[in-house]
Each structure stands twice: as C-alpha cells, then as structure tokens.
KOLRO-279050 format. One record per residue (C-alpha): residue in one letter; x negated, y negated, z negated. Coordinates in steps of 0.001 Angstrom, whole numbers, plus 500000, padded with zeros to 6 digits. Example, Ala and Ser with C-alpha at 12.3 -4.5 7.8 and 13.67 -1.06 7.14 Angstrom:
BEGIN
A487700504500492200 S486330501060492860 
REM end
This chain:
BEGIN
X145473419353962609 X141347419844962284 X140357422973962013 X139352423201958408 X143053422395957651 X144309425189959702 X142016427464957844 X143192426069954572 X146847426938955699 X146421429964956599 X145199430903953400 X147632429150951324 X150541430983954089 X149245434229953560 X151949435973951359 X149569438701949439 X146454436227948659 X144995437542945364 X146575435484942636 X143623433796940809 X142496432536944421 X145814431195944694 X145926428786941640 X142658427866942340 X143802426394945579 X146741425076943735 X144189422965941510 X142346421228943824 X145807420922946566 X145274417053946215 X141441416925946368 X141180416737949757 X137088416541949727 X137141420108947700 X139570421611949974 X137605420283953293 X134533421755951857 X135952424728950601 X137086424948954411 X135367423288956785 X132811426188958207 X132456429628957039 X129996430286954702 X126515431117956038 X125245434997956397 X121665433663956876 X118338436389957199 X119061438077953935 X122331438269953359 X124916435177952082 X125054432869948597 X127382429909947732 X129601428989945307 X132678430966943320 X135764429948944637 X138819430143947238 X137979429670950697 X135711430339954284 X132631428372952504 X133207430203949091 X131896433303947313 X135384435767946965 X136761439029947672 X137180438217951076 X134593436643952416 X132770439705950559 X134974441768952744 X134089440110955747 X130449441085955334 X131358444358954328 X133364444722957947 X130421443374959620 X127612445363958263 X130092448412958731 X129955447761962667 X126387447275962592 X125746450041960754 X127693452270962914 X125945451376965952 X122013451487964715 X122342453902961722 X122198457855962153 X124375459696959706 X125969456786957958 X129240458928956298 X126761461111954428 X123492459265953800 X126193456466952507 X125100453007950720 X123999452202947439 X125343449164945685 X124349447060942398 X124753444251940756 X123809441188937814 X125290439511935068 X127043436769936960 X130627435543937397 X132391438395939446 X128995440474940497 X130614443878939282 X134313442954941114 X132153442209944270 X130130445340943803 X133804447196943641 X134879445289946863 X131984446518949110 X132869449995948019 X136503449470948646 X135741447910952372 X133127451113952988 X135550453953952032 X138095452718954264 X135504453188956859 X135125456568955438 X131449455788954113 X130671457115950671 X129206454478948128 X126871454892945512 X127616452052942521 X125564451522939338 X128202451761936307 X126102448766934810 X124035445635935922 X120383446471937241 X117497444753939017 X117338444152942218 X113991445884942697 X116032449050941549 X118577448738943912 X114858448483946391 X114357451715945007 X117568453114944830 X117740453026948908 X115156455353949464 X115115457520946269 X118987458644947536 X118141458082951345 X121145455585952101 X121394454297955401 X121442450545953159 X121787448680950204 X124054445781949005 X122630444018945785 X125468441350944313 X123184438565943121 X122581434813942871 X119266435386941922 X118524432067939856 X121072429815941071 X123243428044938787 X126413429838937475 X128584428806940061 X127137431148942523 X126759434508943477 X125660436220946349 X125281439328948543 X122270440254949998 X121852443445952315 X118942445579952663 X117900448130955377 X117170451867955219 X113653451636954014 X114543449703951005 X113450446301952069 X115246443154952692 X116728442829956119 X114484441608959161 X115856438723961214 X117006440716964022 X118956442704961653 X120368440277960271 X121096438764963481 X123170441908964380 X125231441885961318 X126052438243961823 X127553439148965098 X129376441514963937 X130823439964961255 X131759437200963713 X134003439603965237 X136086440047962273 X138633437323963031 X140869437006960303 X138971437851956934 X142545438440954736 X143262441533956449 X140340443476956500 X140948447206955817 X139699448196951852 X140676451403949971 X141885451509946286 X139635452235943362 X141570455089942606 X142261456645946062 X138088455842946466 X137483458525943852 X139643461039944599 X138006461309948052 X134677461136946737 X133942458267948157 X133078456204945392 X129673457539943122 X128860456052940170 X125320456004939493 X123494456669935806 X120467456933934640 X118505459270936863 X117640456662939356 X116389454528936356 X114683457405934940 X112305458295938720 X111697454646938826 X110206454516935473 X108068457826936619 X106871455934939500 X106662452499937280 X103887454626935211 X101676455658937951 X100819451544938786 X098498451084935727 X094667450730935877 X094118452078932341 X092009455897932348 X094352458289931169 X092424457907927105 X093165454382926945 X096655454846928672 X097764457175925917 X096076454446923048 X098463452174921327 X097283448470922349 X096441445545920768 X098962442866922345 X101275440522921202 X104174440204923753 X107605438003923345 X109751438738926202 X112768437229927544 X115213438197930456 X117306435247930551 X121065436663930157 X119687439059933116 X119626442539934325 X115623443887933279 X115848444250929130 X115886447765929156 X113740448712932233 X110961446090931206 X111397447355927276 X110848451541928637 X107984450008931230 X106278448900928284 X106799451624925529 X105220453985928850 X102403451913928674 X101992451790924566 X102843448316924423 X104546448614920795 X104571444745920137 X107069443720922043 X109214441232920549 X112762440412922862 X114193436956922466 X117663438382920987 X120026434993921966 X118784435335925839 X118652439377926016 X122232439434926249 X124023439327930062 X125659435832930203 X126523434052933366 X127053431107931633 X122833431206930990 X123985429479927968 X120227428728926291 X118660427749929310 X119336424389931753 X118599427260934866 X118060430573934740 X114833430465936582 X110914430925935293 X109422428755937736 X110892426518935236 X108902425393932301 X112152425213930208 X113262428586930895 X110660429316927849 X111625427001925187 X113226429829923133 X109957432528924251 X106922429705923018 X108911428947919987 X109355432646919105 X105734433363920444 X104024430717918089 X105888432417915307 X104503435608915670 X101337434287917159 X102216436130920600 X098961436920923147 X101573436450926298 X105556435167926923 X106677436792930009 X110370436009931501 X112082437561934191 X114935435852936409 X118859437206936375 X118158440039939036 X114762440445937675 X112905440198940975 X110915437132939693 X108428437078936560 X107141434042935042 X103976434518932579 X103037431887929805 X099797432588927700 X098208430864924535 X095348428035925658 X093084426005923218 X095804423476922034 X097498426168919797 X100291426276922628 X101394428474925669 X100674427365929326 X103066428803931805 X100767430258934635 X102340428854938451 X103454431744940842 X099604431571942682 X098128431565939238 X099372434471938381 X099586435922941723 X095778435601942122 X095236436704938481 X096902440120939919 X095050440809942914 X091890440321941212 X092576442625938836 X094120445053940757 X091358445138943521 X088801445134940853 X090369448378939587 X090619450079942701 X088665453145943836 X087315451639947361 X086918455028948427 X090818455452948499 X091148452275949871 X091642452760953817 X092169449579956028 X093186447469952553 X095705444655953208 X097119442033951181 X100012440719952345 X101105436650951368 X103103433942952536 X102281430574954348 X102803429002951820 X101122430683949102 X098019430154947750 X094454430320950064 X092952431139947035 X094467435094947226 X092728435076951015 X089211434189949124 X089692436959946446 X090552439375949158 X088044439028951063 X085066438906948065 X086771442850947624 X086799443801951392 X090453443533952139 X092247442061955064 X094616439482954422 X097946438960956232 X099892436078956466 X103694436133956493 X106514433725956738 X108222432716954001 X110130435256952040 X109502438780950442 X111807440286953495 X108752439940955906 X106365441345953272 X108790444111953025 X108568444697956640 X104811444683956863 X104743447538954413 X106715449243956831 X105029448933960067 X101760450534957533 X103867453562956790 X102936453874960617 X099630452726960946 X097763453881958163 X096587450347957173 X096922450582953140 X099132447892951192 X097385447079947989 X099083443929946777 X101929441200948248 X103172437919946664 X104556434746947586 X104043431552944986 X107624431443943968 X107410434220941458 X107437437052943381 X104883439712943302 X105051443672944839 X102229445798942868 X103346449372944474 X105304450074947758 X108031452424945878 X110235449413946187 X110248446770949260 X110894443554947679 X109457441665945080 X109670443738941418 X109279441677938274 X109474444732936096 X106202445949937597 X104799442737938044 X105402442653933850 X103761445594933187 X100613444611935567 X100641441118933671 X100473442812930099 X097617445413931031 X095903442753932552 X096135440223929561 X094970443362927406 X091922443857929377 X091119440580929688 X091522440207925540 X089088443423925130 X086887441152926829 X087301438099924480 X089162436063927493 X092737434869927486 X094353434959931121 X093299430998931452 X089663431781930612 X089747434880934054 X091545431525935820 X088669430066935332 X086129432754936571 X088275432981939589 X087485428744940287 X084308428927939305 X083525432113941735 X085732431124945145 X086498427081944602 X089067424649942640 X092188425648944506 X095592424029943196 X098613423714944681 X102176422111944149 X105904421804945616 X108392419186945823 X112113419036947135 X114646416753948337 X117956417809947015 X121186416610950128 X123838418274949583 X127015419268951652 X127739418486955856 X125730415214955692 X123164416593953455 X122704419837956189 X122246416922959100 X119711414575957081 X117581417872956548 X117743418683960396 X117242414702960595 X114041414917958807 X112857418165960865 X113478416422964268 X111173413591962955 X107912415527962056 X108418417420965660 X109221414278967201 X106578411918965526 X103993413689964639 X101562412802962028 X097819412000962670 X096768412323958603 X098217412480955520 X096989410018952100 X093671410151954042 X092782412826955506 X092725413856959146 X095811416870960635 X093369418993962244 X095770422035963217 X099672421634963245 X101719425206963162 X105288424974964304 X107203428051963753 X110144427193965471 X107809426801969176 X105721429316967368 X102764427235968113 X099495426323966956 X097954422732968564 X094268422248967253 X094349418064967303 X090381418818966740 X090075420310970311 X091719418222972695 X095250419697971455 X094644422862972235 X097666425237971576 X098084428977970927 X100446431059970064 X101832432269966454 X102430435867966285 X105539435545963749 X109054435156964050 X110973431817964783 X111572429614962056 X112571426094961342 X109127425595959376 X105917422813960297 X103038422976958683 X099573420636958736 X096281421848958158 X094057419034957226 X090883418637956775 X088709419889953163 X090349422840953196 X093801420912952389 X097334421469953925 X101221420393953947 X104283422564954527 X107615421263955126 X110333424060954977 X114421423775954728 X115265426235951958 X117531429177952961 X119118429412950207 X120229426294948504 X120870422504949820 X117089421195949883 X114435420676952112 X110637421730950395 X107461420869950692 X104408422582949367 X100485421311949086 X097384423145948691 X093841421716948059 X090609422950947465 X088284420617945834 X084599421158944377 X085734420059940780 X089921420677938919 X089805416965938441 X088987416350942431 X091827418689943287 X094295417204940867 X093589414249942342 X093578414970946578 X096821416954945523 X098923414097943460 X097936411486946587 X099385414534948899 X102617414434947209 X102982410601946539 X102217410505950643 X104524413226951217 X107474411490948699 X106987408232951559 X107979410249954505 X110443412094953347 X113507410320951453 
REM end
C-alpha cells in the first residue's frame, strides 16, 4: 500500500469523521486520480500561511487540516510569544465557502489550549484583521481567506504580533511545529458552547471598525476647509461579492465623497462570484458590470476591491468615451507621487519607500525626484510589512509601500496591503487631479514625460498538480543551469539569484556579490536600456510567472522592447 492510500484509509476508518467529509469521500471512492490527489502529500503551510482547495483530505482545505495549523501555531506560539492566554488572537474572515466555520475551528483548537479568541461576528477585510492585531494587542492573527482564487478555495493565513504577515523564519517555526502534530483527526478543539461559557470565545463588533475608520481619516492630503467641502466626483464602486462595502462606503462619506454609486448585483457576499469569471481586479473583466454602470452615470473613476479587500483595482474615463483600468505600477506610481508631493518634508525624517523586485523602477525614479530612499523587497507584502517594523526601531520614516499586483500600504496602522485606504487615496487623488483639469491618465502622462516611458507586463505558465510542481522546478533548474547571455536582443548584464542570494555582473568579468534578502526560489536578469526579466514560481497557486520592465525614450519604443521581451520569454519557457 503507497502512502497516499494509507492516508486515505485512515480517514475513511476513522469512526467520528465529520459527516459531509465523509460523503464527499464516498463520491469520488472510484476516482482514484481525485482520491490520490486529495492524498498524496499534505497540503503546503508555505511563508504566509496555507490555500488549496475545499474538500476531504491531507491536500484539502477542511476542519482538520485547519486544526492542524491551529495545533501548530499553538506550539509556536507558546514557545516565542509572552503572555499568550491573555493577549489571546484575533480571528476574521470573507465571503467564501466555509470561511466563518473555519474562523469557528481556530477558536475551537485555541480554547482547548486555554487561549482566548477574539472573532468578528461578520466578514471583514483583511487589512482590518492587520489592524485588529495591534489595536487589541494579540499575540497573532488568523485571517480565513482565498484572497482572489476561484471558489473552490479558501485559505488561512497567519500574522505575527505587530500586525503584519508572517516572516519566513516564522513561518518556518510554525511549519515545524505543525509537523509534529501526527495524526490531524484527533487534535484537541473545545465546543462553541463550552468556548463561551469560559470566556474564551469574544465576538468582536463594531468598535474595531469604528478606530480604524478614525485612523482611515487621518491619511488624506486635503487642508482641513477642503476636507470638510462636499466634492465634485463621480465614483461607481464595486467589491466583488467581498468583505469592504461598508468600510470603503464610511471611508468615503469621512472624506465627503457623496457620489458614490455601489454596483448592487456584486455588493452582495457570494462565494460563488457569480457576475464575474474571477474575483480579481487585476482582471480587466472584473469591471464589466462597474464601466457599464460608470458610463451611465458618466462616473470620473470605477474602483474595485478583491474578496478580502486587500487589493484595489482603479479604472478612469480616457478620450475614447471609455474607462482604462490603470495596472498595479500605474496606479502605484500615481500614489507615491501624490502622496510625496503632499508631504511636509520637514516631517519627513529618513523617508523610505518600500517596493518589490518586481515592481515598477518607475516608483524608484519618483522617489528619488522627492528625496526619499527606496527599498527593495522580495516579493510579497509580508516583507514590506517587516520593513515597517525594523523602522519602528530605527527611526527611518515609511511613507509609501506597494507591489504591482494590486497592493498598496498608504499608512503603517495596518501591516499589509489595505485596499480600503488605497480607495480613499485613489479618489482624493482623482479629485485633485480633476480641480486641475487632468484625469488620472493625463498625471500618467506627466509622470513619463518627467522620469522616462516605463511599462511593464507579466505572463504565466499555468502546470498543475505533482507533474505540474516538477516541470516548474524543471524550468528553474534550467535558467540556473543554462544561463542566458541576452534576451530578444539585448545583452544580461547583471543576473540576481535569490536562492544563492547572489548578484554576478556578466559586464565585469562575472563579478558576484552578495544579496542582502532572504532565500528564495526567484532569478532575475537585468539587461541592458534600463530593461529586465523576472522568473518567479507563484506561492500561491500552480504557475510559474514572469514579469518585464522597460524603459524606452518614446510609449511606442517601450511597447515595442516589451512585446519582443515576452514573445522571447513565451520561447523559453513552455
């Protein structure tokens, strides 16, 4: 008997396996490619915290592989956490398949432990759960999400004491320790009921919501005159079935936004994401419903948040009589500039913007032209989170982080990316910018025509399951193994591999130094004019990424170098 089998009997053997679990299983007892995947490894706690698919089994989102991590994070936070039973650990949750029963089922696993939980009585944002950490002092936070997967998934991602995702070597810990849990049917979990009576289950209202939205005011540019004046701005606003109507819709009225118009059929929670082919506003489709509602009303700016509301997406009106939807360095850019530009440099001490490696160069140039530092991180908002941190300490100041998928941090009161600030930042901004007779596209332009034609772009390669996981590492192994002189023409002058964690010049006999970041299965080429590659297996879903970024003296030179990037980039990697 392989080993996925004997994990698939001793689930089907065990005599109190929840009972919805167990026809599942008996529905797919004669597929045995659905039971060998449901089976065959456990599914992966990676540097954030788990995601998969809803469903019986080791690989499978459930109740107990959601107690498993519960047990784990339990040991770890025994052994690194100072007053755990009464600081306690805030929990929340989104609109998808079995977030709320999940959200229940960390709570069960923590009182049995004796460690009080604190559990939002309805779906929120993950940026409030961010804040929620430090505004109550827990020693951590569990946020039940799939972000913008498809509705098959859900997820559970952990963050530390200070509000921000967990670090690698966190996550590292908890992994071990949930490796220790050998048998993931048993694990200890109180009742609802018995939770309550012992006080160990809190459910949380509005007053968390209520401090964030005091902090959410404080963000804005605007003197306190204009602040106060009703403003001329057309807004349509969507949350995709998701958890950020009513936080985005008070962020707003704060602000005197009064023309806010909600797409009704997609401000409902569904984790079906019924109007939309994914849930997600990196995707152009994701605002069907907003542009058709906006060119109704004649809308200045659409602006659509993803299911846990950590993401924003921003579309604006352009010459055609449509809406263009900004890209994640578009508006990301769009942001800093305005932001900087709005800042007092006298309260600005040791400014630092904080961005990924593969987000746009263009935020480094806009930085700069204001006087701040820019700091490079590795992929994902956990590392910007930890940055902000290590300030706390050193009295650098954080003025701005953002990463080109969507994610943007305006204020440090939460520690991961916050789409219902990043909204509120977009609309002021698009007011300002009408005062001054310019749509968002026209201060796009200013930006191109001040620091160069920057434009970037991403593609993926989609390989699924156990032989899609050993193509990917397949196609890894390669670049190390071969690696490339130039790319559609033009010379690899540096190569960064941040799983050596070093930097060869090819320009300088090959000289190599050393990155100061953390490990990670990540290459990327710097070529020459100011272009690069980035090849990057996601972390979260079954693909393998690449991202381009060019800077040309001209949009139509850049459009160019960057389509004969990715048609050179589609050849090596299939």
């Amino acid at each position: 008997m392989v080993a996925w089998e004997k994990a698939y009997e001793k689930w089907t053997s065990y005599e109190n396996l929840d009972p919805s679990l167990k026809r599942d299983l008996e529905n797919i007892k004669n597929n045995q490619e659905a039971l060998e995947d449901a089976f065959y490894k456990e599914l992966t706690f990676g540097t954030g915290g788990m995601r998969g698919i809803l469903g019986p089994g080791i690989n499978r989102m459930n109740i107990y592989t959601i107690r498993k991590a519960v047990n784990g994070l339990v040991s770890y936070l025994k052994g690194n956490c100072v007053n755990i039973y009464d600081r306690g650990v805030v929990v929340s949750y989104d609109s998808r398949y079995m977030s709320q029963e999940f959200a229940l089922e960390t709570a069960k696993v923590l009182g049995a432990y004796g460690i009080k939980t604190y559990v939002f009585d309805s779906l929120h944002p993950t940026p409030l759960l961010s804040f929620a950490v430090r505004y109550l002092g827990t020693v951590a936070g569990v946020m039940i999400t799939a972000s913008h997967n498809p509705p098959e998934y859900n997820g559970f991602k952990v963050y530390n004491e200070d509000g921000g995702q967990i670090t690698p070597d966190e996550a590292n810990e908890i992994i071990a320790s949930i490796q220790q849990t050998e048998n993931e049917l048993t694990v200890p979990h109180m009742e609802k009921a018995e939770l309550e009576e012992k006080e160990l289950l809190n459910w949380v209202g509005s007053e968390i919501d209520n401090a964030y939205l005091e902090q959410l005011k404080q963000i804005s540019r605007l003197e306190p005159g204009e602040l106060m004046a009703e403003k001329d701005l057309k807004i349509v606003f969507t949350p995709l079935h998701g958890t950020s109507h009513d936080l985005v819709k008070l962020g707003l009225e704060q602000l005197n936004f009064s023309q806010v118009n909600v797409v009704k059929e997609q401000a409902i929670p569904d984790p079906e994401f019924s109007t939309v082919e994914s849930p997600n506003p990196e995707e152009h489709q994701a605002f069907t419903m907003a542009m058709k509602q906006g060119r109704e009303i004649g809308a200045d700016i659409l602006i659509g948040t993803d299911p846990d509301a950590d993401r924003l997406g921003v579309a604006v009106q352009d010459n055609a009589g449509g809406y263009t939807v900004l890209t994640g360095n578009q508006l990301g850019t769009l942001l800093l500039d305005y932001i900087l530009s709005h800042s007092d440099k006298a309260l600005l001490t040791n400014p630092r913007m904080l961005k990924t490696i593969v987000t746009t160069e263009l935020g480094r140039a806009i930085a700069d032209h204001y006087g701040a530092e820019t700091i490079d991180t590795l992929t994902g908002f956990k590392y910007i989170g930890e940055k902000i941190r290590q300030f706390d300490a050193s009295g650098e100041t954080f003025v701005f982080g953002f990463e080109e998928s969507y994610g943007y941090l305006i204020s440090s009161f939460a520690r991961d990316k916050d789409a219902v600030q990043a909204a509120m930042m977009a609309c002021e901004m698009a007011y300002y910018w009408k005062k001054h007779g310019k749509t968002l596209l026209d201060a796009l332009d200013v930006l191109y025509e001040r620091h160069g034609y920057y434009l970037e772009g991403m593609s993926s390669l989609t390989l699924k399951g156990k032989e899609g996981s050993a193509k990917i590492a397949e196609i890894m192994a390669n670049f190390r193994e071969n690696p490339l002189s130039e790319i559609a023409g033009l010379k690899v002058e540096v190569t960064e591999d941040y799983l050596s964690g070093q930097r060869t010049f090819q320009a300088f006999n090959s000289k190599i130094e050393a990155i100061d970041l953390p490990k990670e299965n990540v290459i990327k080429l710097k070529l020459e004019e100011n272009s690069w590659v980035c090849l990057r297996p996601s972390g979260t879903e079954p693909k393998i990424k690449c991202y381009y970024g060019v800077c040309g003296k001209t949009k139509e030179e850049s459009a160019i170098q960057l389509a004969a990037l990715k048609e050179s980039m589609s050849g090596i990697i299939k």
